[in-house]
Gaussian input, Z-matrix of N, CA and C with variables (Angstrom, degrees):
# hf/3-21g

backbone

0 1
 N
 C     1     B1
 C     2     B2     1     A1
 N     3     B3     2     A2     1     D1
 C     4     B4     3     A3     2     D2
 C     5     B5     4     A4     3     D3
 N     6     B6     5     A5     4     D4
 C     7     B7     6     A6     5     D5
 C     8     B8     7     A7     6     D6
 N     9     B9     8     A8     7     D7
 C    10    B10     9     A9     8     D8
 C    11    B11    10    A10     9     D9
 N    12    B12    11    A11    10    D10
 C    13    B13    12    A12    11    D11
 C    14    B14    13    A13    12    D12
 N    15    B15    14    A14    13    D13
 C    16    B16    15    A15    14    D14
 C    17    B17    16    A16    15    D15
 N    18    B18    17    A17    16    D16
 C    19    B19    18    A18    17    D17
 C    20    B20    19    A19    18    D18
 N    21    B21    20    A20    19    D19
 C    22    B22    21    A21    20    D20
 C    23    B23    22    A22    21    D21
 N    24    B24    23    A23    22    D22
 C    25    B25    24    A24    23    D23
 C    26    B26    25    A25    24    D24
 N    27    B27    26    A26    25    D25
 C    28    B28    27    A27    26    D26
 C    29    B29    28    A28    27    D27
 N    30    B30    29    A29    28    D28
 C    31    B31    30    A30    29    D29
 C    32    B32    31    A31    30    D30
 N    33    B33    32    A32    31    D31
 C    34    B34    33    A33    32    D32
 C    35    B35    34    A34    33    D33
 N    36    B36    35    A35    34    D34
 C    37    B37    36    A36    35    D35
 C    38    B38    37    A37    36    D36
 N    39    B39    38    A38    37    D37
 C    40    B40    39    A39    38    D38
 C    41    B41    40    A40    39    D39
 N    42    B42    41    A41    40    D40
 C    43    B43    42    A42    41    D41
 C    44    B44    43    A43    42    D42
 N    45    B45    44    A44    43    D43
 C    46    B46    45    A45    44    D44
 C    47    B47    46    A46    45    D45
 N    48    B48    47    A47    46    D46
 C    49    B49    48    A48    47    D47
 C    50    B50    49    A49    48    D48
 N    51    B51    50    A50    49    D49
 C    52    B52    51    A51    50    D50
 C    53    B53    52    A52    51    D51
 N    54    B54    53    A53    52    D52
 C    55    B55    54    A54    53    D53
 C    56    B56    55    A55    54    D54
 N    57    B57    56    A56    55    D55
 C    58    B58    57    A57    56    D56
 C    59    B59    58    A58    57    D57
 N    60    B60    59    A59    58    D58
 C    61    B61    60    A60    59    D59
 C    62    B62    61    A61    60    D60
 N    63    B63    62    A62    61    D61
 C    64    B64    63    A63    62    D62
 C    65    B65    64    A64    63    D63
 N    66    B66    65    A65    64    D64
 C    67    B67    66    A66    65    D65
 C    68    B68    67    A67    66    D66
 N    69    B69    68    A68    67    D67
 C    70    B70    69    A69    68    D68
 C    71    B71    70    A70    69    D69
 N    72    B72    71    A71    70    D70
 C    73    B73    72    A72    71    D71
 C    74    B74    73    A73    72    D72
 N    75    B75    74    A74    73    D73
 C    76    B76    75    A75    74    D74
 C    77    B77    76    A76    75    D75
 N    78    B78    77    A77    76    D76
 C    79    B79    78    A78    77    D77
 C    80    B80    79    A79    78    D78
 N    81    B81    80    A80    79    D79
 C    82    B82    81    A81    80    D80
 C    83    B83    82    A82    81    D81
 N    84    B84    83    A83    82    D82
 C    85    B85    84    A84    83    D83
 C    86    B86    85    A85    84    D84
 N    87    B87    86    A86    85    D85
 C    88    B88    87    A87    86    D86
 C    89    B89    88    A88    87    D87
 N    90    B90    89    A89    88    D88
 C    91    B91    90    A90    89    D89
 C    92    B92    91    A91    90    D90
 N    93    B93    92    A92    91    D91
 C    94    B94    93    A93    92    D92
 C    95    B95    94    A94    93    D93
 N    96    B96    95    A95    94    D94
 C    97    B97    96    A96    95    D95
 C    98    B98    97    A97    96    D96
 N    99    B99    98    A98    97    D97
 C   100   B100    99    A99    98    D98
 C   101   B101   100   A100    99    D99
 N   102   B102   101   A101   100   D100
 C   103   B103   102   A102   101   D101
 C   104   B104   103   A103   102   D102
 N   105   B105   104   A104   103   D103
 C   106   B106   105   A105   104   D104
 C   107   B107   106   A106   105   D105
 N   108   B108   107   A107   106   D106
 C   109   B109   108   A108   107   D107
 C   110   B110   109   A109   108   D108
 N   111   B111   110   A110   109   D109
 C   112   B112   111   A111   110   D110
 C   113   B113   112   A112   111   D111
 N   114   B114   113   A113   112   D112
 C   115   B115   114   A114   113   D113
 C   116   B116   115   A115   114   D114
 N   117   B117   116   A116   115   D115
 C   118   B118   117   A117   116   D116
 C   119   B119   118   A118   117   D117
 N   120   B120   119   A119   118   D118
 C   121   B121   120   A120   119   D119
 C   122   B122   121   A121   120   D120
 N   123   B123   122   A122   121   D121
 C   124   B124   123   A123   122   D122
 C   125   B125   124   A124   123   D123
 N   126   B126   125   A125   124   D124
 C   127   B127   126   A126   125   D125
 C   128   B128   127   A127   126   D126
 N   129   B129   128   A128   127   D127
 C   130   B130   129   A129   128   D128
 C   131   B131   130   A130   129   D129
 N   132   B132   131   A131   130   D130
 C   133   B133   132   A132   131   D131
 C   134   B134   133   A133   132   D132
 N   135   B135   134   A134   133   D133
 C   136   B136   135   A135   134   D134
 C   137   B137   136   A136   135   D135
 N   138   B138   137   A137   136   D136
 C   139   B139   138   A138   137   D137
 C   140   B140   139   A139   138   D138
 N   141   B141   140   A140   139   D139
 C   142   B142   141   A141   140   D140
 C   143   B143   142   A142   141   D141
 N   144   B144   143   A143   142   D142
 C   145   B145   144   A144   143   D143
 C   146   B146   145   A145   144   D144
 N   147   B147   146   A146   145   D145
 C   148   B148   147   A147   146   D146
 C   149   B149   148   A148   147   D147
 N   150   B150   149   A149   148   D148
 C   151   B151   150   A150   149   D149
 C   152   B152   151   A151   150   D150
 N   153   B153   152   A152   151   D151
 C   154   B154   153   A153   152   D152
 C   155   B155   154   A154   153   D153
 N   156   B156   155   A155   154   D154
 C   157   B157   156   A156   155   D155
 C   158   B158   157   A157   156   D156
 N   159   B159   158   A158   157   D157
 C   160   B160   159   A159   158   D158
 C   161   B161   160   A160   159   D159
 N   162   B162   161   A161   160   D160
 C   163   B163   162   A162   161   D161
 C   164   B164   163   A163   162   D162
 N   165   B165   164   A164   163   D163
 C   166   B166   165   A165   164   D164
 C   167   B167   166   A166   165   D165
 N   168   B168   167   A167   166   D166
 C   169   B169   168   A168   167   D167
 C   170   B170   169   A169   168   D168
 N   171   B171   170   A170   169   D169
 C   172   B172   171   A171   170   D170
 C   173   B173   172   A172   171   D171
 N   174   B174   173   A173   172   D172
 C   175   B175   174   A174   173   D173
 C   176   B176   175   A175   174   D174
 N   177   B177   176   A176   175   D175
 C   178   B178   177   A177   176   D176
 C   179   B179   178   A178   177   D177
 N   180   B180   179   A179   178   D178
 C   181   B181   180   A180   179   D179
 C   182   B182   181   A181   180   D180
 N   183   B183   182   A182   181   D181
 C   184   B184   183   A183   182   D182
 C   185   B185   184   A184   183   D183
 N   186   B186   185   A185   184   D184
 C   187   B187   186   A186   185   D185
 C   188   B188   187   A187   186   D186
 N   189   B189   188   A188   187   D187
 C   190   B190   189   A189   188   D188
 C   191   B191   190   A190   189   D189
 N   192   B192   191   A191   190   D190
 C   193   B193   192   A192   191   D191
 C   194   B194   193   A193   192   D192
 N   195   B195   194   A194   193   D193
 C   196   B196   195   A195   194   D194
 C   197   B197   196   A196   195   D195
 N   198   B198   197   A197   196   D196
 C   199   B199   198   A198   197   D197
 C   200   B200   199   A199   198   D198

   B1=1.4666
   B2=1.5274
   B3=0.8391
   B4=2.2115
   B5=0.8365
   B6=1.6460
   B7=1.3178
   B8=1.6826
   B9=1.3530
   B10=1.4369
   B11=1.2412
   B12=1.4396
   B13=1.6877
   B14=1.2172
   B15=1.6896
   B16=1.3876
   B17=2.2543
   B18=1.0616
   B19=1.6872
   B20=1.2163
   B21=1.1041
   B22=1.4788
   B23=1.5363
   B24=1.1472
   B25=1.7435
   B26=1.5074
   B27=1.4629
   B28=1.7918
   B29=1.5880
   B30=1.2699
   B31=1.8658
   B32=1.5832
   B33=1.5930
   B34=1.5145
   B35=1.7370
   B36=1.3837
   B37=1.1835
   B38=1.8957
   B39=1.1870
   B40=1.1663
   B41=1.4262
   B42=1.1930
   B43=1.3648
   B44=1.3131
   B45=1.7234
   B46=1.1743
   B47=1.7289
   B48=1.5369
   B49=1.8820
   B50=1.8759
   B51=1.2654
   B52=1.8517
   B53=1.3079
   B54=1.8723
   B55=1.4375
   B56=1.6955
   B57=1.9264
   B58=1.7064
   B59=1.3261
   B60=1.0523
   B61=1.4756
   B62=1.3644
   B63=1.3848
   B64=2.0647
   B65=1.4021
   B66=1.3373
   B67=1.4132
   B68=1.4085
   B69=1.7465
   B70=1.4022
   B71=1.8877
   B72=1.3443
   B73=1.2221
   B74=1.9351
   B75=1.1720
   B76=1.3766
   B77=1.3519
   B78=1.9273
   B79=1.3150
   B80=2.0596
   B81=0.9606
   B82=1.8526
   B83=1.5296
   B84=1.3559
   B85=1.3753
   B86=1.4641
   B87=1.4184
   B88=1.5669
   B89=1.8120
   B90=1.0009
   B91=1.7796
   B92=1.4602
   B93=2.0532
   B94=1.5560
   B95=1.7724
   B96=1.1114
   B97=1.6367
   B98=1.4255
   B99=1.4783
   B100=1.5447
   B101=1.1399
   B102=1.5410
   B103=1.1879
   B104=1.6863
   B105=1.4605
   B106=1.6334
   B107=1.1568
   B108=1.6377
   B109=1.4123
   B110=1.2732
   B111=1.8882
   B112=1.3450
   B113=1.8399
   B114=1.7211
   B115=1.6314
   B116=1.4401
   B117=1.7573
   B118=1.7514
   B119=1.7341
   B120=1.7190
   B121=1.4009
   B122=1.7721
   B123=1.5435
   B124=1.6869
   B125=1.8111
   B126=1.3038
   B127=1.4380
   B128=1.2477
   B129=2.0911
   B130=1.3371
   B131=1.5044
   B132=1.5116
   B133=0.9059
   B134=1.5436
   B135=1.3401
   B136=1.9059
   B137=1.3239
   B138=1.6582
   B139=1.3301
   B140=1.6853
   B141=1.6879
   B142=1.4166
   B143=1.8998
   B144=1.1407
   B145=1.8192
   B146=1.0028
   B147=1.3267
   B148=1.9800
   B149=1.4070
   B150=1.3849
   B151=1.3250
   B152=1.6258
   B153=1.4972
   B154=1.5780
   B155=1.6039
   B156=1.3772
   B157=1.9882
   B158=1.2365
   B159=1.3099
   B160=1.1340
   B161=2.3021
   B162=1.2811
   B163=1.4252
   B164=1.8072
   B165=1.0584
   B166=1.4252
   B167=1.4409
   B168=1.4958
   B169=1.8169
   B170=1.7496
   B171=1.4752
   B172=0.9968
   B173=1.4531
   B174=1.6676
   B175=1.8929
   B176=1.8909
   B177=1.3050
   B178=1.7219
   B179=1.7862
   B180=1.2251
   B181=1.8949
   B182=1.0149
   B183=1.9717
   B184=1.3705
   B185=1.2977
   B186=1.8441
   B187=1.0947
   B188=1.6070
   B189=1.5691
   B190=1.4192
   B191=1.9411
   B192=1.2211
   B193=1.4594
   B194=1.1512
   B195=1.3284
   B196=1.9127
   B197=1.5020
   B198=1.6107
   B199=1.8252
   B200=1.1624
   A1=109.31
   A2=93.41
   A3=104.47
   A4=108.11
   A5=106.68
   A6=150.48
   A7=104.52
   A8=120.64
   A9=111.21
   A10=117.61
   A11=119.76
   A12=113.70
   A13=95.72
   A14=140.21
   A15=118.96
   A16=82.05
   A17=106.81
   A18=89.67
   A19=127.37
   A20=111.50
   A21=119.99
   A22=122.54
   A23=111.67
   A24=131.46
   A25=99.49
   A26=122.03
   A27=111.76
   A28=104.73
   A29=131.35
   A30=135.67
   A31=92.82
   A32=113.65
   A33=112.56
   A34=89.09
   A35=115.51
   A36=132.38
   A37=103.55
   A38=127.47
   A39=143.91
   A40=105.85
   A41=128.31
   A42=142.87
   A43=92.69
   A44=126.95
   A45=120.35
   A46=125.00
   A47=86.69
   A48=109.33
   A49=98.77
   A50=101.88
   A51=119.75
   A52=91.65
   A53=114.66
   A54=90.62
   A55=134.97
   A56=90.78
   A57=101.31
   A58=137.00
   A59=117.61
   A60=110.62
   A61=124.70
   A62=117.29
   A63=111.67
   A64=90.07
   A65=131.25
   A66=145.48
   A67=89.59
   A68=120.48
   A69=128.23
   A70=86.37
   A71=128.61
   A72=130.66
   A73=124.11
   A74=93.97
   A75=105.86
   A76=137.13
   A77=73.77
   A78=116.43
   A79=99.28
   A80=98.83
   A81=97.73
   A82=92.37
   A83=133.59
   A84=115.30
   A85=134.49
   A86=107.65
   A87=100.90
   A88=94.53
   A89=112.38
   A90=79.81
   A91=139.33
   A92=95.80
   A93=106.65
   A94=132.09
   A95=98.99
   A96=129.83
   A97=100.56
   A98=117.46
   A99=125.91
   A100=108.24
   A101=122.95
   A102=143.43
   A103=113.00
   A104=100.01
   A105=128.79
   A106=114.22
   A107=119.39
   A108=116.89
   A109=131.26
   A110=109.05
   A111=109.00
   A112=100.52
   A113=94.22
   A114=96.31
   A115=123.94
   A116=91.25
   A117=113.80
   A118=105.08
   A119=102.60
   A120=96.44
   A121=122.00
   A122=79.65
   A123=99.72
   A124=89.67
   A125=109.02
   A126=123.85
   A127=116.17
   A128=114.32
   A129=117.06
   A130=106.11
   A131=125.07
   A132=132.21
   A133=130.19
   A134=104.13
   A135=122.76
   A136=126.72
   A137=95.70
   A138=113.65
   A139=116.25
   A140=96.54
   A141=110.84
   A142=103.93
   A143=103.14
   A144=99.49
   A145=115.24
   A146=137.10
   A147=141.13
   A148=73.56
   A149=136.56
   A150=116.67
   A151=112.31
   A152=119.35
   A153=117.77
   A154=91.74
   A155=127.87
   A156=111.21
   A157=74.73
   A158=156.32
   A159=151.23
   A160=91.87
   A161=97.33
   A162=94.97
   A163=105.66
   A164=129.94
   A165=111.64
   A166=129.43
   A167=89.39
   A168=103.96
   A169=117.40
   A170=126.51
   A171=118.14
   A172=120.81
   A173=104.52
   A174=97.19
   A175=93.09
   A176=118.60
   A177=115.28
   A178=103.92
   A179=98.44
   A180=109.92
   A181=114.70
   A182=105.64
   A183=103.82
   A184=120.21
   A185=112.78
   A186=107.08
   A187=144.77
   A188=98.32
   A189=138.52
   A190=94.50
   A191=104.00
   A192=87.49
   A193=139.12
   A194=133.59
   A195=130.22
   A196=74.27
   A197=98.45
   A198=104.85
   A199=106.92
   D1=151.31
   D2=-174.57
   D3=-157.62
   D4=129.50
   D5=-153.83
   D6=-83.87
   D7=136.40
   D8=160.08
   D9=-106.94
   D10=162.06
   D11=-152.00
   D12=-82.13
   D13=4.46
   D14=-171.17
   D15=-96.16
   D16=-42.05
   D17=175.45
   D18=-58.22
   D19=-32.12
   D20=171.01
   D21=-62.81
   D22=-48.90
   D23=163.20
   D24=-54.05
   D25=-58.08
   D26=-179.58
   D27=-62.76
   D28=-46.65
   D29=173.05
   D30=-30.12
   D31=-61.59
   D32=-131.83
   D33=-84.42
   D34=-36.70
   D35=-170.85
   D36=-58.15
   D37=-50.69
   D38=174.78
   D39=-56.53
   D40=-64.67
   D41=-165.23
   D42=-54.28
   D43=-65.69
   D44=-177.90
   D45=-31.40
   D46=-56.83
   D47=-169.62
   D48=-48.28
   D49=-48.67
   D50=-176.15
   D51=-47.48
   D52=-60.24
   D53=-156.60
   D54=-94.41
   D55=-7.52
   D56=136.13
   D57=-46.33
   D58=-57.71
   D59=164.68
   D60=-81.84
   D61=9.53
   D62=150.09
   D63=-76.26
   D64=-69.55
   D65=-167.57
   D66=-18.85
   D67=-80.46
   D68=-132.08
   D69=-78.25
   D70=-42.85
   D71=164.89
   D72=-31.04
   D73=-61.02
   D74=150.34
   D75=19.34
   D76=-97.81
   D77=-163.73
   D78=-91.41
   D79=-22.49
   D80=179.24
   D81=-74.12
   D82=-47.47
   D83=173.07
   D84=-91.73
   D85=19.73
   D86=151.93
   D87=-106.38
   D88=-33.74
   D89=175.75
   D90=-57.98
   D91=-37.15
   D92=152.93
   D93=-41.54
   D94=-26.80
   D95=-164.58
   D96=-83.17
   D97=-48.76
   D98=169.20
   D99=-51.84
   D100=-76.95
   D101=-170.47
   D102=-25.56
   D103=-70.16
   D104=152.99
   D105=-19.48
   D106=-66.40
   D107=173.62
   D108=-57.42
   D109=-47.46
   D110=-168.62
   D111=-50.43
   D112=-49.20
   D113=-163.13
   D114=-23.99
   D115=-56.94
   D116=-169.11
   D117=-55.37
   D118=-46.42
   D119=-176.26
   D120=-55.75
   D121=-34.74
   D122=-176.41
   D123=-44.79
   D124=-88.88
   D125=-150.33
   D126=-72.31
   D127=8.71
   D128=155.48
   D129=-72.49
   D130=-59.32
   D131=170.22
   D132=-31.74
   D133=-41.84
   D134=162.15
   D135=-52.88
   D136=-34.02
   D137=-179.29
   D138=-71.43
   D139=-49.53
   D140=-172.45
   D141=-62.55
   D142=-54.29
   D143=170.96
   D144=-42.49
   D145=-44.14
   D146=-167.97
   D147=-76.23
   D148=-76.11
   D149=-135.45
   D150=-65.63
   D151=-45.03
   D152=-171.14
   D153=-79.91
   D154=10.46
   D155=165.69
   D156=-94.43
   D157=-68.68
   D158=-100.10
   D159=-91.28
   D160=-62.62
   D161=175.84
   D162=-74.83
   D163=3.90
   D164=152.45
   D165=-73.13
   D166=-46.49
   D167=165.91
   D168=-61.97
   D169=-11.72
   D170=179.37
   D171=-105.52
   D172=-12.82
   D173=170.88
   D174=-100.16
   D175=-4.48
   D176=156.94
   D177=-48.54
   D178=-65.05
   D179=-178.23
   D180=-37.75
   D181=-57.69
   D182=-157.83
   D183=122.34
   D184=-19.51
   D185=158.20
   D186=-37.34
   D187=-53.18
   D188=-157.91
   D189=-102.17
   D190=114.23
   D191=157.97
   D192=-101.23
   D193=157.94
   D194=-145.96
   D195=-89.30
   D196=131.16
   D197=143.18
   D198=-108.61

């Protein structure tokens, strides 16, 4: 079987488009992936502040005793 160069040009032409959009795919999920991370770090960090106010306010009370 043999190819004519206008099919071949649509093959090569296609293939490209495919592998632009893995490319651009990609790249939307490592930026999603960033995003994702900062958040978590963000709201580990959010967490850790509530928690050491949280045991400051409780040997303040009296709960917690100062060693």
């Amino acid at each position: 079987m043999k190819l004519s160069n206008t099919s071949l040009e649509s093959i090569t032409r296609s293939s490209n488009v495919l592998q632009q959009g893995n490319l651009k795919n990609d790249l939307t999920a490592v930026l999603s992936n960033k995003k994702n991370t900062q958040r978590s770090i963000f709201m580990g960090e959010a967490k850790a502040i509530i928690s050491v106010n949280a045991l400051i306010r409780m040997v303040d009370v009296g709960i917690m005793p100062k060693t």
